[in-house]
N, C-alpha and C positions, 0 to 999 in steps of 0.2 A: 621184622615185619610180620612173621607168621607167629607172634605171640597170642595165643586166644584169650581174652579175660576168663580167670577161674571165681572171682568172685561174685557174685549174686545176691538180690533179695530172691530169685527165684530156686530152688534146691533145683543142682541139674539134672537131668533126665537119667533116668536109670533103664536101658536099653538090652533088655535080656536076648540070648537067640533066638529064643518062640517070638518076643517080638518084631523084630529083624525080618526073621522068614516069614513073619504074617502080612507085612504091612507089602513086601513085596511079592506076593503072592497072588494081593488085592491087584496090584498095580500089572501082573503077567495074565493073570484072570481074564480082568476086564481088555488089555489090550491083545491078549493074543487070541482070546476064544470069545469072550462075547462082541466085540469088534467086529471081527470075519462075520461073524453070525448075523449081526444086525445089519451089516451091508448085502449077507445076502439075503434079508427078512424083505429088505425096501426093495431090492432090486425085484424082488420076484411079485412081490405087492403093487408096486409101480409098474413094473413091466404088466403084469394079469390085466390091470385098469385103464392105462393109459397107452398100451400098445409099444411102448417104446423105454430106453434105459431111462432113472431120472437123473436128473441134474446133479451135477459136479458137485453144485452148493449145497447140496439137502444132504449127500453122504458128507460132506466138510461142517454142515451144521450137528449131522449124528455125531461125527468124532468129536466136536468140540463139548458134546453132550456126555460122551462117555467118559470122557477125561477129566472132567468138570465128576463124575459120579467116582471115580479113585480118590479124590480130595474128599470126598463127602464118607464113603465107606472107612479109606483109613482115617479121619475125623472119628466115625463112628465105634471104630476098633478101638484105638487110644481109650477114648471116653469109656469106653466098658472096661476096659483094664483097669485103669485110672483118672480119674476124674479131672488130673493135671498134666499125665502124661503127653498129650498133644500140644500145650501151653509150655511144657518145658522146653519139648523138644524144639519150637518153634520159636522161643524165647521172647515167649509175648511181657507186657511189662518192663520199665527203665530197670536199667542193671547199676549194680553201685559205682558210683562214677560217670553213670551217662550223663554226656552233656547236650541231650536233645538230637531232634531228627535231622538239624542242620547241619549236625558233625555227621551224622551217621551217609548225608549224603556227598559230602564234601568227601570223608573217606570212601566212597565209592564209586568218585569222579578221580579220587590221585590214585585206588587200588587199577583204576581200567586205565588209566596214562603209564603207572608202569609195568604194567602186565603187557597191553595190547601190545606194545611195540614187539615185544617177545613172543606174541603170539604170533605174529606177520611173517619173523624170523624164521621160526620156525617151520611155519605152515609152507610158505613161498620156497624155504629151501630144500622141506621134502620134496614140492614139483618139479623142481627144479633136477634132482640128482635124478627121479624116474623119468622124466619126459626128456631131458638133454642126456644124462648118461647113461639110461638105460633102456632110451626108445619104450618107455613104456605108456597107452594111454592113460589121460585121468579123468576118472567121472564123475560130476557132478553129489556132492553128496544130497540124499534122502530130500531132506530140508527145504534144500534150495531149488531144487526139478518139483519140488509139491506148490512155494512161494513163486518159480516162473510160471507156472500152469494155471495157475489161480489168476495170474496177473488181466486177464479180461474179464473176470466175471465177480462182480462188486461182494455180492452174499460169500461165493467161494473167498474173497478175498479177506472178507471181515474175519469169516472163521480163521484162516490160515492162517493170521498175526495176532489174532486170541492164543490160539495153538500155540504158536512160535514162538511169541513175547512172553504169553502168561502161564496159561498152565501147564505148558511142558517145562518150561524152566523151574517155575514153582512146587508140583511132585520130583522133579530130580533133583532138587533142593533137600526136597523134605526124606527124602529117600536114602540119597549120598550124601550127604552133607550133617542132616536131623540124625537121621537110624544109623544110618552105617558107621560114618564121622563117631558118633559117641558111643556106639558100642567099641569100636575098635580102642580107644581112647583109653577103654577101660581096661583093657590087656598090654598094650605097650604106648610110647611116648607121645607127647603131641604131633611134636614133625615127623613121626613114623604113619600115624593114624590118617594125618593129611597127604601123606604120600601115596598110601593105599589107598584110602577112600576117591582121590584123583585120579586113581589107576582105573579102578574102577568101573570109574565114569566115565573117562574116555573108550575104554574097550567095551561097554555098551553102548556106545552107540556103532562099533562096528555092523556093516549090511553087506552081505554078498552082490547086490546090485551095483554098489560103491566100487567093485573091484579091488584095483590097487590105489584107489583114492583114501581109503581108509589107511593107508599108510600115513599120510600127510594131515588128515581128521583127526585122527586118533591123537597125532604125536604133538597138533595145533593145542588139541581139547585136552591135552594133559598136564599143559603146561598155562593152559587158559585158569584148568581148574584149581591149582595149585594156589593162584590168586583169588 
């Protein structure tokens, strides 16, 4: 199942470490310092004018702005490297052998029939050993306390499932999967490189808020990403 096609009309990405650490860089940049920054630009700007904090939706429509500007810089990085680099990595164009977008979705209705069940397994029996055999709580991950929170206020919500659906899954794609995936590719085996780049990803999205929920996240999203 985890054979990856090697053949192409498109040459595959050649993923040095300067590019690796640049593209992620873009991506901790924008989310850990200019992020903070701009929530406290608006709050302090809204608060000065309007007397009061602003609204949930207006910082939910900034982040989805910000996020939205990581896709556009590492767009912009690639492009100055190489003018195909982002296109390889992204593997735009049919590949030899494609047999169109209807296979491509059809594999990606049987890859999530046989993953998910495995992901259920797994996630459910991590709560299961902390909260039954080891009395321990479990907390809500990041995600889903941002998606309950939103759930009455329609702008907050639009952004939140921009967020959730598109562009966070889309730069962790392109991040883990694009950069990481193919650089690692090029030092050891396929199913080595999808092991690690999996690993990866799942213990990024570790959060100290999470607790001991990230035990059962992590161990869900590692075997999520594996598919």
């Amino acid at each position: 199942f985890f054979q990856v096609p090697t053949s192409s009309k498109i040459a595959p990405a050649s993923i040095q470490l300067k590019h690796l650490l640049s593209v992620f860089a873009i991506y901790l940049s924008v989310t850990s310092i200019a992020s903070p920054f701009v929530s406290w630009l608006i709050e302090s700007f809204y608060t000065s004018f309007c007397g009061e904090l602003p609204p949930n939706a207006l910082l939910g429509w900034a982040q989805m702005g910000l996020l939205s500007l990581v896709i556009v810089l590492s767009y912009l990085y690639c492009k100055g490297r190489d003018r195909l680099l982002f296109s390889r990595i992204c593997r735009y164009g049919p590949q030899k052998g494609w047999k169109g977008i209807g296979s491509d979705i059809c594999m990606g209705m049987l890859t999530y029939l046989i993953g998910f069940p495995f992901v259920i397994v797994v996630g459910q029996s991590s709560d299961w050993i902390l909260e039954t055999r080891l009395g321990i709580e479990i907390h809500e991950q990041v995600a889903i306390r941002y998606l309950k929170a939103a759930m009455d206020t329609p702008g907050l919500l639009f952004a939140a499932l921009v967020i959730i659906l598109l562009l966070a899954p889309y730069i962790e794609e392109f991040l883990f999967r694009g950069c990481l995936q193919t650089f690692l590719r090029r030092h050891m085996a396929r199913k080595e490189s999808i092991f690690l780049s999996s690993l990866c990803f799942s213990l990024f999205h570790f959060s100290l808020s999470q607790g001991w929920g990230n035990v059962s996240l992590c161990a869900s999203l590692f075997v999520f990403a594996l598919f």
